[in-house]
N, C-alpha and C positions, 0 to 999 in steps of 0.2 A: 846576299848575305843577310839581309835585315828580314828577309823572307823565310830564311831557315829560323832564326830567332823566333819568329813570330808563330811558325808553326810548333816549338815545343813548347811558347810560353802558353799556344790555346789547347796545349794537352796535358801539360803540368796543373794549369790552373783549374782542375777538376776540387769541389772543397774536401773531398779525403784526401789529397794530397798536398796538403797545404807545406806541411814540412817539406816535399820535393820542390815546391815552388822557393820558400825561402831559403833554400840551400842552393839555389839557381841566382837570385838573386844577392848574396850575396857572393858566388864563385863572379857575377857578374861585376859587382864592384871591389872584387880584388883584383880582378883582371884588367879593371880603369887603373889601378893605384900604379897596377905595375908599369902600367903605358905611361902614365904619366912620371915617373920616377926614371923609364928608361930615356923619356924624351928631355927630361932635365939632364942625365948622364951627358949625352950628345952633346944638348946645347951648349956642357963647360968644356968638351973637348977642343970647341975650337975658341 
């Protein structure tokens, strides 16, 4: 998995595509927020 990541970050990260890269990075740290928000859900179930 860390391998797939790593190959579109070294294909995004061309400098005309800077906008693709920071659109990546942050779909990236919304998809942390959400992990972490789902993993607080959990932990008040029980």
């Amino acid at each position: 998995m860390i391998r797939f990541f790593k190959n579109i970050r070294e294909r995004i990260i061309k400098p005309e595509k800077v906008y693709s890269y920071l659109l990546y990075a942050i779909g990236e740290i919304f998809l942390v927020v959400i992990g972490i928000l789902i993993a607080l859900q959990v932990n008040n179930w029980n």
